[in-house]
Backbone bond lengths (Angstrom), bond angles and torsions (degrees), N, CA, C in turn:
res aa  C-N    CA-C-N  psi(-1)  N-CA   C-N-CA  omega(-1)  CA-C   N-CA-C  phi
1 X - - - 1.469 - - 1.526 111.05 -
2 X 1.573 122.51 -43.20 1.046 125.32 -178.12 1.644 110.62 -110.75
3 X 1.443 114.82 117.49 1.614 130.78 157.68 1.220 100.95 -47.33
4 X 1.516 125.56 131.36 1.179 109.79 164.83 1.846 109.34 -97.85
5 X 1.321 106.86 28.70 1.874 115.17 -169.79 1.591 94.43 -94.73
6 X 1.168 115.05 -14.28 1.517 123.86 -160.96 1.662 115.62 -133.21
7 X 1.299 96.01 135.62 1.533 125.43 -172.26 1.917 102.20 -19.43
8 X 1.132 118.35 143.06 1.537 117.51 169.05 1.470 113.33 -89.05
9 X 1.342 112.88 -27.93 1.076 107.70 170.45 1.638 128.62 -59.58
10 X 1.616 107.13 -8.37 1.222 130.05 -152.80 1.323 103.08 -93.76
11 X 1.292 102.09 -27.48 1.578 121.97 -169.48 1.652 119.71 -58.81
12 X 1.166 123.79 -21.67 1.651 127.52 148.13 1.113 131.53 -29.86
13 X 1.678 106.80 -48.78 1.399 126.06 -150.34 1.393 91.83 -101.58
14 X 1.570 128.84 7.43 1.264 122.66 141.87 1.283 136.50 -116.54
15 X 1.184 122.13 16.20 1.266 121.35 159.67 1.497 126.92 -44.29
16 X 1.247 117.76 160.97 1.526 106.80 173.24 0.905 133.87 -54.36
17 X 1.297 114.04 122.73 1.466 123.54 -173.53 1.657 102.89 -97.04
18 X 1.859 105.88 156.65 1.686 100.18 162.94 2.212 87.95 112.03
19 X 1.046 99.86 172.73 1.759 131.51 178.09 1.185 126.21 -61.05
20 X 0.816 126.58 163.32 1.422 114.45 151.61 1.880 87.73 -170.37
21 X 1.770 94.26 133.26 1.499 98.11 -162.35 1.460 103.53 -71.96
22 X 1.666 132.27 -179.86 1.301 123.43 169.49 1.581 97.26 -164.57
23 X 1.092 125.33 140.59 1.875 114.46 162.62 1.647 87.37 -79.00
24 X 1.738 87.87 164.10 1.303 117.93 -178.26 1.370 108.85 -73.40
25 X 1.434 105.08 115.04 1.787 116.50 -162.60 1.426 107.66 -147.52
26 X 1.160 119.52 -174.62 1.365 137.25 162.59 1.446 131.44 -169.97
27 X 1.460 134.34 118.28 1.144 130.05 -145.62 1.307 95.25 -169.92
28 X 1.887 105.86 136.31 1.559 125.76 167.26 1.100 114.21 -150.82
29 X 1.596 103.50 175.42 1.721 110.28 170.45 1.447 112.33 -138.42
30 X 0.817 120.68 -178.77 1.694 120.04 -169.99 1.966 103.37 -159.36
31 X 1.008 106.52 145.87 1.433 124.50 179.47 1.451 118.99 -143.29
32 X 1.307 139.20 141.32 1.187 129.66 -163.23 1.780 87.49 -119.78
33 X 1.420 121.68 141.37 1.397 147.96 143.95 1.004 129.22 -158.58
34 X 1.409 122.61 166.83 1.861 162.15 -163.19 1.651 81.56 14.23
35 X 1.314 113.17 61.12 1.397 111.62 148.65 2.010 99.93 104.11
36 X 0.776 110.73 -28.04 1.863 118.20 178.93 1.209 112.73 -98.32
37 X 1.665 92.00 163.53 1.265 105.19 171.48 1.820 111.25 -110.54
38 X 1.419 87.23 121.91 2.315 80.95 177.45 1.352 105.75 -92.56
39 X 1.547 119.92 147.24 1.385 98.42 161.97 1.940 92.01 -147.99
40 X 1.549 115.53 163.17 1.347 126.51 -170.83 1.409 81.69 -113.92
41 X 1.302 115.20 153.10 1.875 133.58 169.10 1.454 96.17 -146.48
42 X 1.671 100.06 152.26 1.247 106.50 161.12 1.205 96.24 -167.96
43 X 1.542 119.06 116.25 1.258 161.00 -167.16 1.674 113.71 -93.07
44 X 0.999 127.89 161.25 1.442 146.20 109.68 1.432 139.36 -129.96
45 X 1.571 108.00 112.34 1.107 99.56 -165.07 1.210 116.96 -104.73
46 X 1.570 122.04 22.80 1.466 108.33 170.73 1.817 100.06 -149.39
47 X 1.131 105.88 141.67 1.532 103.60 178.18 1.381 105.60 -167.39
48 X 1.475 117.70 100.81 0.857 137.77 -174.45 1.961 122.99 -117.41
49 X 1.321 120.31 113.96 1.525 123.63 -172.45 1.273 102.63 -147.04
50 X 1.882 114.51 151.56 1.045 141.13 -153.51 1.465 102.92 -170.56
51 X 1.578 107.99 111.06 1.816 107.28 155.31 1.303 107.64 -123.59
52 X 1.271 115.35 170.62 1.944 105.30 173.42 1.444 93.98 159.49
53 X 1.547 107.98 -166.40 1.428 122.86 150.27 1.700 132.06 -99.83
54 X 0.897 128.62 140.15 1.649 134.02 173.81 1.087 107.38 -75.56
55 X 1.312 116.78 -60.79 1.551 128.43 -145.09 1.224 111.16 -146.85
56 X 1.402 151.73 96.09 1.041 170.39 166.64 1.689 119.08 -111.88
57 X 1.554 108.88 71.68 1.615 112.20 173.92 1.242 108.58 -140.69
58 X 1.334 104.59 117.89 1.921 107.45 -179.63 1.743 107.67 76.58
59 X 1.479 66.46 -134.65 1.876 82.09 179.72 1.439 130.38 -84.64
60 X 1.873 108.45 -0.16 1.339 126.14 -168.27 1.504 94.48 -110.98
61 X 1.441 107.71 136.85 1.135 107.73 170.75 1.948 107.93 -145.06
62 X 1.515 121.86 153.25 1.817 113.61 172.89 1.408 93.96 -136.38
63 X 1.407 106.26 146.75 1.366 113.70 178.47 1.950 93.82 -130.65
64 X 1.299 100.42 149.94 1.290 119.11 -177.32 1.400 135.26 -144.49
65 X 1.413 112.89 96.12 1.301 125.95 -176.73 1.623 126.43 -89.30
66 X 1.072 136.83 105.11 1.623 137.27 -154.88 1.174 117.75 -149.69
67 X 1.329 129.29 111.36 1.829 141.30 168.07 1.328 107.27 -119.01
68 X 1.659 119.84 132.18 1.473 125.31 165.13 1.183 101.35 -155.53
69 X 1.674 107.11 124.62 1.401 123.59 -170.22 1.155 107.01 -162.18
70 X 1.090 118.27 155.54 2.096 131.88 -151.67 1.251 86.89 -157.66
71 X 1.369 90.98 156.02 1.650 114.19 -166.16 1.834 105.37 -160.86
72 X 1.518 90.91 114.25 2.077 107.35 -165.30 1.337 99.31 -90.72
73 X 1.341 117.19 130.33 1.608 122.99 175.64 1.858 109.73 -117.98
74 X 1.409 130.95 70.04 1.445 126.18 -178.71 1.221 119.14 -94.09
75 X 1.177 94.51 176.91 1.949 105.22 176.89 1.915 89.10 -122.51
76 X 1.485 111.74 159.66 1.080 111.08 139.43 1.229 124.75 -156.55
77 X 1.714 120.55 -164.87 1.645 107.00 -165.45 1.586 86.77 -162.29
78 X 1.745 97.82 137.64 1.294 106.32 179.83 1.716 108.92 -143.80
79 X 1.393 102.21 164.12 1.590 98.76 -168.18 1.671 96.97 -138.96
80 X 1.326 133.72 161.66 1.322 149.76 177.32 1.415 101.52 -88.26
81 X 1.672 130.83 99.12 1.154 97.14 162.90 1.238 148.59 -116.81
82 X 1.380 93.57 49.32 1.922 129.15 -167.45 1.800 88.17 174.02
83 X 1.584 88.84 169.89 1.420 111.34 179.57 1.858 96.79 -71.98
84 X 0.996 119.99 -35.11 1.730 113.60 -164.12 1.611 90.27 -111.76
85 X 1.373 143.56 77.08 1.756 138.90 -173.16 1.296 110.11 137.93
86 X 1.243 102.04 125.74 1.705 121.63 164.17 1.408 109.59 -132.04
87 X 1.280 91.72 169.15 2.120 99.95 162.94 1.273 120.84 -164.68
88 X 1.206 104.95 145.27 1.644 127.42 -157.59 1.369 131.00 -92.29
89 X 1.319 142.63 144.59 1.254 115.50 160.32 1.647 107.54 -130.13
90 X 1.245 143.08 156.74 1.345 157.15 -168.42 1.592 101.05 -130.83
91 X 1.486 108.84 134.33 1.469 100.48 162.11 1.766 100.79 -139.91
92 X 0.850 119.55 116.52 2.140 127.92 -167.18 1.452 92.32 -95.43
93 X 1.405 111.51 130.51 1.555 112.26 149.95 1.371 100.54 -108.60
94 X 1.467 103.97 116.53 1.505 119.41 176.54 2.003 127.96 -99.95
95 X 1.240 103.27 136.65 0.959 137.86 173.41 1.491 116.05 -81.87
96 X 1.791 109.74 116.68 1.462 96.53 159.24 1.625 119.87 -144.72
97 X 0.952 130.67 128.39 1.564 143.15 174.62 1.675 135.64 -79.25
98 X 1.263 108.63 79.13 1.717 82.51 -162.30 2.245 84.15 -115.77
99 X 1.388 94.33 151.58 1.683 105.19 -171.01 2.005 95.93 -155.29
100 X 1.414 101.89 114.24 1.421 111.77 -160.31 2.148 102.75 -145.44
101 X 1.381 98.71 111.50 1.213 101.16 168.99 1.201 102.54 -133.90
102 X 1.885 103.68 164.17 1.182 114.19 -132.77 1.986 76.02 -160.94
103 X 1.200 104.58 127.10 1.339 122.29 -160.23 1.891 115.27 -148.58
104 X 1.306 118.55 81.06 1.325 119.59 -177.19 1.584 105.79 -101.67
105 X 1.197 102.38 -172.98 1.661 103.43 -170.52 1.814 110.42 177.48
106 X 1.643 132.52 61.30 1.377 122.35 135.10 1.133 151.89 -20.19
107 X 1.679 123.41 100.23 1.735 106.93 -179.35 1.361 79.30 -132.21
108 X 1.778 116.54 102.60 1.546 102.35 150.26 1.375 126.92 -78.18
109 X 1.600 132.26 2.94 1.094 122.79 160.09 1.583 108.39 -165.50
110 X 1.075 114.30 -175.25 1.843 112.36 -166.55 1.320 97.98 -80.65
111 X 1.467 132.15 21.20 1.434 116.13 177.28 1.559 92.49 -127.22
112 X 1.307 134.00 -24.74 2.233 121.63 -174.38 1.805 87.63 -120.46
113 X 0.924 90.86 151.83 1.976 125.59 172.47 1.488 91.60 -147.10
114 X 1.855 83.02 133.28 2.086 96.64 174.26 2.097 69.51 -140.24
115 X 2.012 105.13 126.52 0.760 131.14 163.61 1.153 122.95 -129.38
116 X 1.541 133.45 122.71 1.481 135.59 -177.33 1.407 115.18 -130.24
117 X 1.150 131.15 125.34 1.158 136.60 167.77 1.304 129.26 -112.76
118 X 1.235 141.54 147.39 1.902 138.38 -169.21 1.174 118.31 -140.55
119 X 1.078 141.02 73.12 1.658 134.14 169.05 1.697 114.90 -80.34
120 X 1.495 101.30 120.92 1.234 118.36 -166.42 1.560 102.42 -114.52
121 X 1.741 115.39 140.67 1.451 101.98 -176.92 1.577 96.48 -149.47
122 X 1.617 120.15 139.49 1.391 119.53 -151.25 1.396 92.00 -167.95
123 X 1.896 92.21 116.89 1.928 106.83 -175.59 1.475 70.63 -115.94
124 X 1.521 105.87 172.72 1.547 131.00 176.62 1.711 91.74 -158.76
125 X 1.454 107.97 149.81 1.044 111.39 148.29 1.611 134.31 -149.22
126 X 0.853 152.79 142.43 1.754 134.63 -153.51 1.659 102.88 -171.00
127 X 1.431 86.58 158.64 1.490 82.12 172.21 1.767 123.91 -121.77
128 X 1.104 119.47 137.90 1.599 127.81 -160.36 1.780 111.60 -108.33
129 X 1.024 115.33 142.49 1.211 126.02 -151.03 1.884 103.15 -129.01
130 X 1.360 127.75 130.17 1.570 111.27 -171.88 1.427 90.16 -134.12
131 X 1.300 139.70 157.99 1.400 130.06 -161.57 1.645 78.49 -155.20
132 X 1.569 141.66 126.79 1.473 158.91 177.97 1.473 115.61 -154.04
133 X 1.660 95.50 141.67 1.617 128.71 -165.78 0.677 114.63 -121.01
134 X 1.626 156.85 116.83 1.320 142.91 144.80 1.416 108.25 -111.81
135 X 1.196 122.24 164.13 1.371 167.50 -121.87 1.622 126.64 -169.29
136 X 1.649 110.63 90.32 1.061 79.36 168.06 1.480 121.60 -121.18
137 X 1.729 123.28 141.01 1.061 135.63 -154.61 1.403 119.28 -77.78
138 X 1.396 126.66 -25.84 1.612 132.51 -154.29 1.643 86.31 -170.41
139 X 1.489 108.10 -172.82 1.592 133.04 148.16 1.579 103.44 -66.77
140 X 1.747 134.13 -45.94 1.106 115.47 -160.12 1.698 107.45 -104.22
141 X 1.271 126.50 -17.38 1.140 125.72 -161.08 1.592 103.50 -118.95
142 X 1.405 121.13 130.80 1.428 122.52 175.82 1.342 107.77 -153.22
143 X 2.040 113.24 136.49 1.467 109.64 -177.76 1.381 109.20 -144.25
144 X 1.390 117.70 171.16 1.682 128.57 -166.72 1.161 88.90 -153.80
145 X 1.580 83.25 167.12 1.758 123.46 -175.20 1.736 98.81 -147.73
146 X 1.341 98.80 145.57 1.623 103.87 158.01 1.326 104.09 -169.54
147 X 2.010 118.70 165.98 0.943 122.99 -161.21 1.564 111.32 -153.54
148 X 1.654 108.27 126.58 1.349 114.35 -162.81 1.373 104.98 -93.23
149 X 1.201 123.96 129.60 1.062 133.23 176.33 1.708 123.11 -115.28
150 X 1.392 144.24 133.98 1.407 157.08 179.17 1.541 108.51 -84.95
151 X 1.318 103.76 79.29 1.782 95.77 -178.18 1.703 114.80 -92.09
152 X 1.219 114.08 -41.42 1.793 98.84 164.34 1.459 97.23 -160.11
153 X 1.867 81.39 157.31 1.418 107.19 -161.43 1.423 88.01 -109.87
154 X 1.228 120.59 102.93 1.477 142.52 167.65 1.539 116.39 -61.59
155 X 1.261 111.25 -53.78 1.979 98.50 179.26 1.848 86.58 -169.91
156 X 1.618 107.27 150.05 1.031 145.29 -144.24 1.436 129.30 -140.72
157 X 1.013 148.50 -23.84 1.248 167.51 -138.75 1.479 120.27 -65.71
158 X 1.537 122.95 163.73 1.599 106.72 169.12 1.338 104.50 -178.64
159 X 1.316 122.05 136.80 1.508 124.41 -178.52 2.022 106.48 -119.44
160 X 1.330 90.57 150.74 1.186 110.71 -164.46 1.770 117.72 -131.60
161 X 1.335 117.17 73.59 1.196 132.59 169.53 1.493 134.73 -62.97
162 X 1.543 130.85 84.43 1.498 122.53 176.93 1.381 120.72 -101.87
163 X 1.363 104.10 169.75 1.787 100.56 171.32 1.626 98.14 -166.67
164 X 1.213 101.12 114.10 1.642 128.91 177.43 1.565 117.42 -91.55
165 X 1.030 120.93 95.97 1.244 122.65 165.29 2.287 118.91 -88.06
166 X 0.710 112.66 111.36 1.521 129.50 135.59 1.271 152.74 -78.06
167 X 1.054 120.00 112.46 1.976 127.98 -155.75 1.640 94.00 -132.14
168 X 0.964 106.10 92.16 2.026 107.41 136.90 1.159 121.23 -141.41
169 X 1.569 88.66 144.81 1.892 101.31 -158.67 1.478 123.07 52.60
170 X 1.363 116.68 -112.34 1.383 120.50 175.11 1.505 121.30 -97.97
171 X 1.619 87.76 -20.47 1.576 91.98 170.49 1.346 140.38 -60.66
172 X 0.973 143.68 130.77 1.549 152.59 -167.34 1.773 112.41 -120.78
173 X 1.269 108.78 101.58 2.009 89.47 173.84 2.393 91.77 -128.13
174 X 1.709 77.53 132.68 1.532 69.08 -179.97 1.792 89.19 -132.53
175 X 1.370 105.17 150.18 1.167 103.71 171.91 1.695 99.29 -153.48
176 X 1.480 103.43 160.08 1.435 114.67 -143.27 1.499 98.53 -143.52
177 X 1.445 134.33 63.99 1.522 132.10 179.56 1.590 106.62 -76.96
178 X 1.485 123.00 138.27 0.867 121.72 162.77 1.196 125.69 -128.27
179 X 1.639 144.35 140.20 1.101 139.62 179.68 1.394 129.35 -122.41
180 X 1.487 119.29 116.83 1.121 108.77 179.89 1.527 125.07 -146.47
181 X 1.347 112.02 -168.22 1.547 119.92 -139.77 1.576 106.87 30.76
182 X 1.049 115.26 67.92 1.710 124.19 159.39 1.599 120.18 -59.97
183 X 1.292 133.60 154.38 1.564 133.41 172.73 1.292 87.00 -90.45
184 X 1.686 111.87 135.49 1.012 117.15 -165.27 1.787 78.29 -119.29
185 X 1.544 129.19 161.17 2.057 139.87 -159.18 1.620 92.45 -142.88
186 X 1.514 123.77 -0.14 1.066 103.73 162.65 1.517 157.12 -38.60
187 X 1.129 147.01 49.47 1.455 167.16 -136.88 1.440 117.45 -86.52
188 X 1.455 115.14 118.85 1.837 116.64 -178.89 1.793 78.11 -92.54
189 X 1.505 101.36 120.40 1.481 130.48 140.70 1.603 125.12 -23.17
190 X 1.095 129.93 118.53 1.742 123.45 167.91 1.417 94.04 -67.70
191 X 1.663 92.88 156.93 1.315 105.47 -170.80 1.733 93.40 -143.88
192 X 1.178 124.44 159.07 1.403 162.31 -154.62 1.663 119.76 -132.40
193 X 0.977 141.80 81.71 1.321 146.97 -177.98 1.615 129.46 -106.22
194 X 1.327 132.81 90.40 1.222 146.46 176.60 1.645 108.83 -97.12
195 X 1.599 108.96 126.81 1.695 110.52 164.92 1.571 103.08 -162.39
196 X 1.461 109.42 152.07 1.128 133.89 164.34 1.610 134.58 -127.94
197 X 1.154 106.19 144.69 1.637 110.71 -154.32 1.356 99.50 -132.68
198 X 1.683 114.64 150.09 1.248 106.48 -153.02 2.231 88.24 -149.37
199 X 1.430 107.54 107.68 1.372 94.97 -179.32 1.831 120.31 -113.22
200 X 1.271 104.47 66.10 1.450 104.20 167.35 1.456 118.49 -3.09
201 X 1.430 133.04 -80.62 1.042 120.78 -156.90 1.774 93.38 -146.39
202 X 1.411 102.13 179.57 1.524 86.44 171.85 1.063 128.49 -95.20
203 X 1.154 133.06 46.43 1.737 138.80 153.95 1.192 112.66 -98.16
204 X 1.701 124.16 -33.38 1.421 130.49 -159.34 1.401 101.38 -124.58
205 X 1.398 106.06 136.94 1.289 126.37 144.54 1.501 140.70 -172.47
206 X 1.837 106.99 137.50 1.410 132.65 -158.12 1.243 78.13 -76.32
207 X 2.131 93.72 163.08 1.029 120.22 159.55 1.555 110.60 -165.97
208 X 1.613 112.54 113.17 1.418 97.98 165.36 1.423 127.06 -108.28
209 X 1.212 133.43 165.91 1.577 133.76 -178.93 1.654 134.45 -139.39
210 X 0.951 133.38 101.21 1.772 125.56 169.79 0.869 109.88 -107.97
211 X 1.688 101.18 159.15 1.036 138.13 -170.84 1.652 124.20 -114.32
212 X 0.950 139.89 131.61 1.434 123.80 170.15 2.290 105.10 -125.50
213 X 1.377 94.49 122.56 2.217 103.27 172.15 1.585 106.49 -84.54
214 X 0.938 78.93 155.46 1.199 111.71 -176.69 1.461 97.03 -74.19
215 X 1.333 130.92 158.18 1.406 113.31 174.60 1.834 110.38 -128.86
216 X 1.206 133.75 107.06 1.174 142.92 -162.31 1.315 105.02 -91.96
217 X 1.731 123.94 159.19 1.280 105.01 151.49 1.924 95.47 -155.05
218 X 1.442 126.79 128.31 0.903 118.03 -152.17 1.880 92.64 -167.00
219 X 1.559 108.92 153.12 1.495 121.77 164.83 1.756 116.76 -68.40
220 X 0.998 126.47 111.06 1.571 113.47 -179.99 1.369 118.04 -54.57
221 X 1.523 125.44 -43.76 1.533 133.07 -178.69 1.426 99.48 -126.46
222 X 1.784 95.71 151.14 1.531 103.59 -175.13 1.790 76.31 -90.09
223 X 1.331 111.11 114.98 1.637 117.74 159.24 1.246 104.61 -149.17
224 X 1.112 118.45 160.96 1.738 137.40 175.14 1.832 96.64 -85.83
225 X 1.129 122.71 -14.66 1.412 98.90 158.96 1.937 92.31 176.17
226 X 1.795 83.47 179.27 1.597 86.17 -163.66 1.898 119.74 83.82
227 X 1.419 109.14 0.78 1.697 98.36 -174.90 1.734 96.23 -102.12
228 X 1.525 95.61 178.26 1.799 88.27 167.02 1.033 116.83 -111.80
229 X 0.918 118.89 165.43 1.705 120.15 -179.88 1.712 103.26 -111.13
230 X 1.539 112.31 120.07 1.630 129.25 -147.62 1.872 71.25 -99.01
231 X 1.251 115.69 130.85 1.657 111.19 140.80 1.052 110.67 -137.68
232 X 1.230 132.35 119.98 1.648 156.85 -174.35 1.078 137.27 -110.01
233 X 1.282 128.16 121.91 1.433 115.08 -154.20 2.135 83.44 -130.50
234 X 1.235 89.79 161.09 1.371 103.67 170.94 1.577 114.00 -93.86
235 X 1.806 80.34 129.18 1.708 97.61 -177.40 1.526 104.10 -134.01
236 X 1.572 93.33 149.28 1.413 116.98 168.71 2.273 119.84 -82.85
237 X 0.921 113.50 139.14 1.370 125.93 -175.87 1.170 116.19 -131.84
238 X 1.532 135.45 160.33 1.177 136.41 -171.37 1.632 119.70 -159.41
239 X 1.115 119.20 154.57 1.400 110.52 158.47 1.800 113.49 -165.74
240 X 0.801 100.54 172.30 1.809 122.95 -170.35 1.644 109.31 -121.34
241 X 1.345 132.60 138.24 1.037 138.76 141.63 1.592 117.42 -169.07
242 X 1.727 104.88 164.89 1.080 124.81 -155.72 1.428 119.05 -108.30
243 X 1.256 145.35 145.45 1.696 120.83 158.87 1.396 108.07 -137.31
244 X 1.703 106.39 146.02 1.575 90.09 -170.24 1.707 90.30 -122.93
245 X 1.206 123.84 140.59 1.762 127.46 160.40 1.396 113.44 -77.81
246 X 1.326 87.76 109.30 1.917 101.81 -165.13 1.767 84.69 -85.33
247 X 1.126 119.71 -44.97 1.368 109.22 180.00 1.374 109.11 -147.52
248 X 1.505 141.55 -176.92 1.415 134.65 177.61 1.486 118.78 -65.12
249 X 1.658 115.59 0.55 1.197 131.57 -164.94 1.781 113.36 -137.31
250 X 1.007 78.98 -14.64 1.500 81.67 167.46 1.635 124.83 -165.92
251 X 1.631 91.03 145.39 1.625 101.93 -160.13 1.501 121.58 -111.34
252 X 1.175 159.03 163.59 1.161 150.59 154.46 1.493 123.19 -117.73
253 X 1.499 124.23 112.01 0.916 120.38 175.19 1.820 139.08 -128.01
254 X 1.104 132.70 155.82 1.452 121.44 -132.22 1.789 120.10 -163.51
255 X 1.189 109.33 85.89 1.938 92.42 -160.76 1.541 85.04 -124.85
256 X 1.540 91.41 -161.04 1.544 108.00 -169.76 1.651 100.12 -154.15
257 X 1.254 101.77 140.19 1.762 106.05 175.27 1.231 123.85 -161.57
258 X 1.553 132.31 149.33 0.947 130.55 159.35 1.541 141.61 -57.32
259 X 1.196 102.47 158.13 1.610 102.06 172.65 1.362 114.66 -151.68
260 X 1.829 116.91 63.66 1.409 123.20 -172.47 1.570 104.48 -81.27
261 X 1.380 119.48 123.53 1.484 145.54 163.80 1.594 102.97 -29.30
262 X 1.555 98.62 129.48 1.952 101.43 -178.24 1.872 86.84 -105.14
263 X 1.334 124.22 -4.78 1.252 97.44 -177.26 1.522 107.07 -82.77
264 X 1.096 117.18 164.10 1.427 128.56 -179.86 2.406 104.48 -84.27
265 X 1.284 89.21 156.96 1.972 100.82 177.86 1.875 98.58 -53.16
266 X 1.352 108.37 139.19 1.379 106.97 179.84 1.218 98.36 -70.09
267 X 1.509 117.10 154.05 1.471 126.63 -135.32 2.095 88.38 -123.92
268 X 1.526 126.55 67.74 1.855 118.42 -154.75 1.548 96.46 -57.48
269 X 1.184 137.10 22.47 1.484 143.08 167.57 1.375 130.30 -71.56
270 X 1.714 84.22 -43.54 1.645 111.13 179.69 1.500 108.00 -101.56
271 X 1.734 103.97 124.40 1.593 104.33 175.73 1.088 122.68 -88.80
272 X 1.387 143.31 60.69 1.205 162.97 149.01 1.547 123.48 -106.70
273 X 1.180 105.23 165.46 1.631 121.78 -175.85 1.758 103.32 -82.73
274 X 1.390 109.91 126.19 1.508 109.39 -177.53 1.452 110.69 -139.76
275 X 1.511 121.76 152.13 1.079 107.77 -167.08 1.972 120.91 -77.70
276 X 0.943 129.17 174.39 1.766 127.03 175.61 1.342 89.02 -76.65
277 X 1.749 91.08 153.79 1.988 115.77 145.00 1.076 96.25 -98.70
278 X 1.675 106.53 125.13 1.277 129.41 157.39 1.679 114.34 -129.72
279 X 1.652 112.30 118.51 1.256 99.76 -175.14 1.527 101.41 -110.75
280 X 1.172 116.28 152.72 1.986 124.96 -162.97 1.262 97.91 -130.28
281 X 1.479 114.97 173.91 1.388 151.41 174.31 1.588 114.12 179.42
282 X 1.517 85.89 143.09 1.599 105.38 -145.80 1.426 86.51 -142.76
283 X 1.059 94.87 164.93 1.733 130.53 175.71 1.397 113.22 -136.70
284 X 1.323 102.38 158.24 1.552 103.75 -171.91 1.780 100.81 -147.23
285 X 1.698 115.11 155.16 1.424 107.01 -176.54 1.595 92.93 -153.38
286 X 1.288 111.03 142.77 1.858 108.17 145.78 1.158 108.68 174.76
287 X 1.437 116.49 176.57 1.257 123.54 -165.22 1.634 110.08 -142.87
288 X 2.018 82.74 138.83 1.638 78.88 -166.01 1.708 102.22 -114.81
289 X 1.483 98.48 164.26 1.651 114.77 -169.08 1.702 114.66 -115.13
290 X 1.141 133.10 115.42 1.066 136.65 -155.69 1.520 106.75 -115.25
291 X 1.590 118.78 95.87 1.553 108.18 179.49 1.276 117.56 -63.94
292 X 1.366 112.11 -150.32 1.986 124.29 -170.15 1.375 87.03 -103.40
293 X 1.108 141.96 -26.18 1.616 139.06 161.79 1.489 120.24 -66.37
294 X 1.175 121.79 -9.57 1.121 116.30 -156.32 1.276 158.47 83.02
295 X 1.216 93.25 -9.81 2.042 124.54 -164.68 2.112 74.15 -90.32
296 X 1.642 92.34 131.25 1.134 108.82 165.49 1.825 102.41 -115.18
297 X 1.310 98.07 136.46 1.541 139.51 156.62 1.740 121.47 -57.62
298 X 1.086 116.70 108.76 1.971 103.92 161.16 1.574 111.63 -135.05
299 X 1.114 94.75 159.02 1.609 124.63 -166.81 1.188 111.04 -149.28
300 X 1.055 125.39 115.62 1.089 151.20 175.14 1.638 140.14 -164.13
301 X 1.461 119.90 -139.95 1.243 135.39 170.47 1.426 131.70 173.94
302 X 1.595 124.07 175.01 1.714 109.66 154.95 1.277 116.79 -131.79
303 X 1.207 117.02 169.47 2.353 108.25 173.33 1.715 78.33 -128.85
304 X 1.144 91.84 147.57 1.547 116.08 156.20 1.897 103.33 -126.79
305 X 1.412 92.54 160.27 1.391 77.77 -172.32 2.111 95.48 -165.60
């Protein structure tokens, strides 16, 4: 893996590059030594897919096929540093997948066909950094902060496959550009995290949390066409939830949160492909199971909607 003819510092920028598939999950472990806490995570926090039709009127028709989903693999390590305060650090080597075709098709009459097709394909990989504090204030009141940080963008890439067909009369013009190993400007956002939690007694306890993004705005692929144009604005997010100890073994838990869109209104000025504002709210529920070992169990889910 490592040349030893070449810089060590260099040695990042070869790690494995490329995917690795995952369903949408989340799962860790934690171990305590020589004074810390270790723990492994592995996340996904975005997974997003869409097939169907767009446009189906007459003789015009778009079809649209689209998956993009990343998948975080960290370590982290935390220390006590007082009886009421600790602090954390996270470091994610991230994974990202995005695979998007784009399939139209014109026949205004039995003599011209205008056919275009686009398969777009875009790994990223980088590594992310989360730095967290808590505090705790009383028996009933306790709060944190933490902060995501983009420390290197390890590999990037993206290929860009079309094929244009034209038909009138007898005429035929097809042309077929393709582009690849593209620099792919894809960028995970810093992020900002404030919450406070509040536990009355021991059955119950609140918790609220915000968020504030970073707001980016940038070309995804250096291409002469076919990329998107990212415009991002910084947004605030939030959410609420509750958990109650129904018994020493079992828990119920239950919040609610936002999910307001950092991209900005598509801009019909600009002739490029850009992403939607879509702003959400979601709910979330599940319930966790606590063996004679200790290893707790969850089940659950969320809807956004």
């Amino acid at each position: 893996m490592y040349d030893r003819s070449e810089d060590l510092f260099a040695a990042p920028s070869r790690m494995n590059k490329g995917y690795f598939r995952s369903l949408p999950a989340a799962t860790s472990s934690m171990i305590e030594r020589w004074g810390y806490k270790w723990a492994l995570s592995i996340v996904t926090p975005d997974y997003e897919t869409f097939s169907g039709t767009l446009l189906n009127s007459g003789n015009k028709s778009k079809n649209l096929s689209y998956t993009d989903e990343s998948l975080w693999v960290g370590g982290s390590v935390a220390r006590n540093l007082d009886s009421t305060s600790s602090l954390g650090l996270t470091l994610y080597y991230t994974a990202r997948n995005s695979v998007l075709t784009d399939v139209e098709r014109d026949i205004p009459n039995t003599n011209q066909l205008n056919y275009r097709s686009v398969e777009k394909k875009v790994k990223d990989n980088a590594i992310v950094a989360i730095l967290g504090y808590f505090k705790q204030i009383n028996e009933y009141w306790a709060w944190g902060v933490s902060g995501r940080f983009n420390l290197m963008k390890i590999y990037g890439q993206g290929d860009i496959q079309e094929t244009s067909i034209q038909a009138s009369g007898g005429t035929v013009t097809i042309d077929t550009p393709n582009y690849s190993e593209l620099i792919s400007h894809f960028t995970i956002p810093a992020r900002l995290n404030a919450g406070i939690s509040y536990h009355p007694n021991d059955r119950w306890l609140f918790a609220f949390d915000t968020n504030l993004h970073e707001g980016l705005s940038y070309n995804e692929l250096d291409a002469p066409a076919g990329s998107i144009k990212v415009r991002g604005r910084p947004v605030w997010n939030f959410s609420l939830g509750a958990e109650n100890s129904f018994k020493e073994w079992l828990k119920f838990r239950a919040g609610i949160f936002t999910n307001f869109s950092a991209h900005r209104n598509p801009n019909p000025d600009l002739n490029v492909d850009q992403h939607d504002h879509i702003d959400m709210l979601g709910f979330s529920a599940n319930v966790v199971l606590i063996s004679d070992s200790q290893i707790a169990y969850t089940f659950g889910g969320y809807y956004t909607g």
